[in-house]
VOPA-399266 format. One record per atom (N, C-alpha, C): atom name; x, y, z. Coordinates in pm, whole numbers, plus 50000, padded with zeros to 5 digits. Atoms other than C-alpha are relative to their C-alpha. Layout:
 atomo     u     v     w
    CA     X     Y     Z
...
END
This chain:
 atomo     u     v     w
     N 49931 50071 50108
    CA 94913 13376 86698
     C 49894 49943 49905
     N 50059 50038 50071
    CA 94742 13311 86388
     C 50054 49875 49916
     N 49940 50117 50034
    CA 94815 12976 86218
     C 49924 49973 49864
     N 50122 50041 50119
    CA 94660 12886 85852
     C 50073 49898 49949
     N 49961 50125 50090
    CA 94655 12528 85690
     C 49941 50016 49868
     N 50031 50011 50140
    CA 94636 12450 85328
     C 50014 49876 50011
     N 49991 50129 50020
    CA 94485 12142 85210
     C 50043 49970 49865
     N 49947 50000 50128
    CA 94713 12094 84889
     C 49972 49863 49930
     N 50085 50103 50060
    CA 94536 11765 84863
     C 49936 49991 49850
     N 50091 49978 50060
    CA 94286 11883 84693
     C 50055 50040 49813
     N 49952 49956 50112
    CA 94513 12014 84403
     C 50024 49879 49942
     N 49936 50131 50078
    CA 94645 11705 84323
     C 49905 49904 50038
     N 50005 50090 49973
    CA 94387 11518 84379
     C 49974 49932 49789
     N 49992 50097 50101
    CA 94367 11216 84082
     C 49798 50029 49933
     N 50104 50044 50048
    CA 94055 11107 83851
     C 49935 49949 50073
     N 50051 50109 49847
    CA 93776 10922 84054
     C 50041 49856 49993
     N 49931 50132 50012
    CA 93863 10599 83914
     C 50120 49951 50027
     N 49904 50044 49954
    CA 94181 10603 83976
     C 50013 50012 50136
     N 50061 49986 49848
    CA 94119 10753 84332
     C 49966 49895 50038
     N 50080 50140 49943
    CA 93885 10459 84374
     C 50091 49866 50047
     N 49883 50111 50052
    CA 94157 10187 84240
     C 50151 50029 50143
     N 49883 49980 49882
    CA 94427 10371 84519
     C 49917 49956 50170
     N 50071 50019 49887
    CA 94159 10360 84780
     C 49987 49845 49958
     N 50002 50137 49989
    CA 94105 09971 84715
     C 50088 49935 50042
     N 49850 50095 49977
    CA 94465 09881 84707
     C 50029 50021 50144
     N 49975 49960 49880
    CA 94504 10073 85046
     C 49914 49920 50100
     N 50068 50069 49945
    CA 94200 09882 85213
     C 50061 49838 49983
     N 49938 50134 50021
    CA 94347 09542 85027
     C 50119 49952 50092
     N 49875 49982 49925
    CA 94684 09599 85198
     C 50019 49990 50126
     N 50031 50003 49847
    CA 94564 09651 85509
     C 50097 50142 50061
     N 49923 49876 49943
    CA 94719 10032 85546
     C 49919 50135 50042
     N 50128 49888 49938
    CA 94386 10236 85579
     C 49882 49905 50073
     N 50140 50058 49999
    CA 94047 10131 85706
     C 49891 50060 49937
     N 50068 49926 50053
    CA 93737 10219 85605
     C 49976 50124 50029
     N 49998 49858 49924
    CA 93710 10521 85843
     C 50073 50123 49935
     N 49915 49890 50041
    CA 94000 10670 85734
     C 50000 50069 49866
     N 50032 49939 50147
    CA 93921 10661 85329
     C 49899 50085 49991
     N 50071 49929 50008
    CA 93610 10800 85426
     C 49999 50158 50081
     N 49927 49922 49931
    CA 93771 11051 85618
     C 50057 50068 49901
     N 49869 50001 50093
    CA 94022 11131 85345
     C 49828 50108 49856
     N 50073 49991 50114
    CA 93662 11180 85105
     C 49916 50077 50107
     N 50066 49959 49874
    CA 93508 11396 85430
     C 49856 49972 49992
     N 50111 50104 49971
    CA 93239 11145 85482
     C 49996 49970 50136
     N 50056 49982 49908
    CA 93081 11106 85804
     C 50092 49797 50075
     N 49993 50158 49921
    CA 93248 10738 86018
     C 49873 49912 49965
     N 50094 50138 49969
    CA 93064 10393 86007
     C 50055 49904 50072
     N 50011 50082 49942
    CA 93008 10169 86210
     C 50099 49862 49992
     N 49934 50125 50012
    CA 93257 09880 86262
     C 50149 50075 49862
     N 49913 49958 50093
    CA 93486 10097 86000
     C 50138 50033 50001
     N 49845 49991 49999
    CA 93809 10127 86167
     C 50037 49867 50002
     N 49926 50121 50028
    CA 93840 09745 86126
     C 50089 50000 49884
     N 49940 50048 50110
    CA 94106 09636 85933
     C 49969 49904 49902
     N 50063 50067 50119
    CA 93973 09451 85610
     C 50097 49872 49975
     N 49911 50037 50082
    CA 94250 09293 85469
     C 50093 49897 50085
     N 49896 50037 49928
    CA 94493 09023 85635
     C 50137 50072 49965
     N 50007 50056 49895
    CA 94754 09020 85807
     C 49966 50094 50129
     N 50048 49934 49924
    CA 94598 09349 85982
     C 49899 49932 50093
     N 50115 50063 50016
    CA 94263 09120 85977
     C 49995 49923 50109
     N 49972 50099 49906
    CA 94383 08876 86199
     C 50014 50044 50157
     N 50020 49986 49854
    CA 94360 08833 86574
     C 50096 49917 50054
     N 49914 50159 49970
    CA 94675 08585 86626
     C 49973 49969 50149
     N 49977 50071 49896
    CA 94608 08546 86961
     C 49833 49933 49992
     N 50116 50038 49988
    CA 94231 08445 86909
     C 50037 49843 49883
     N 49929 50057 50132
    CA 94383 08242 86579
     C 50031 49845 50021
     N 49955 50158 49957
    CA 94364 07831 86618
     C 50096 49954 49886
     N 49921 50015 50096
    CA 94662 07709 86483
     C 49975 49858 49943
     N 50040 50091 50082
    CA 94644 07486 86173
     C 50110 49847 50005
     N 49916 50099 49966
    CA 94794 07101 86266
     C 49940 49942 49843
     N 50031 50084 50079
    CA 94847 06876 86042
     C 49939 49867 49994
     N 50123 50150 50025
    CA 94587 06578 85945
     C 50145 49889 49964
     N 49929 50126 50041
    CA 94805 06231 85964
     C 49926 49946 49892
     N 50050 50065 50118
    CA 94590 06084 85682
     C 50051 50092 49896
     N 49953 49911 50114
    CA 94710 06384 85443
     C 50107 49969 50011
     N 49869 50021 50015
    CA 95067 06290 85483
     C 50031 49945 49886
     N 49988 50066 50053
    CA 95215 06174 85216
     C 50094 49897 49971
     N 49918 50134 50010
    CA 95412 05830 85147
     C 50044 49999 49865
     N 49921 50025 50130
    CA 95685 05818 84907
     C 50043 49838 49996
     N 49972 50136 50065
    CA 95707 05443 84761
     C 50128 49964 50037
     N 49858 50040 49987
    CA 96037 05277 84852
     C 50066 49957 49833
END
């Protein structure tokens, strides 16, 4: 069985700048990592690059100290 892929990518792919600008928003978002854009641009992995960049990927909630509130910041409404 012979099987052939087409990367139709390549046809469509965009300008670099705009490329660039889609690849940012995707890292911003937190829906690629770096791995994968560079993947996507067949660039070789780095190091630490499948982290997620971006919250709320970013985050570790269970490592995550939750934020209490300071009694001196409260504030007092005047009677």
């Amino acid at each position: 069985k012979l099987e052939v892929r087409a990367d139709v990518d390549e046809l469509l792919r965009t300008d670099a700048k705009t490329r660039v600008d889609i690849q940012t928003q995707r890292l911003r978002a937190g829906t690629r990592s770096v791995n994968e854009i560079r993947r996507e641009d067949n660039l070789e992995p780095i190091e630490g690059g499948n982290e997620f960049l971006w919250p709320p990927f970013a985050l570790d909630m269970a490592k995550e100290i939750p934020i209490e509130a300071d009694p001196a910041d409260t504030l007092e409404i005047p009677q």
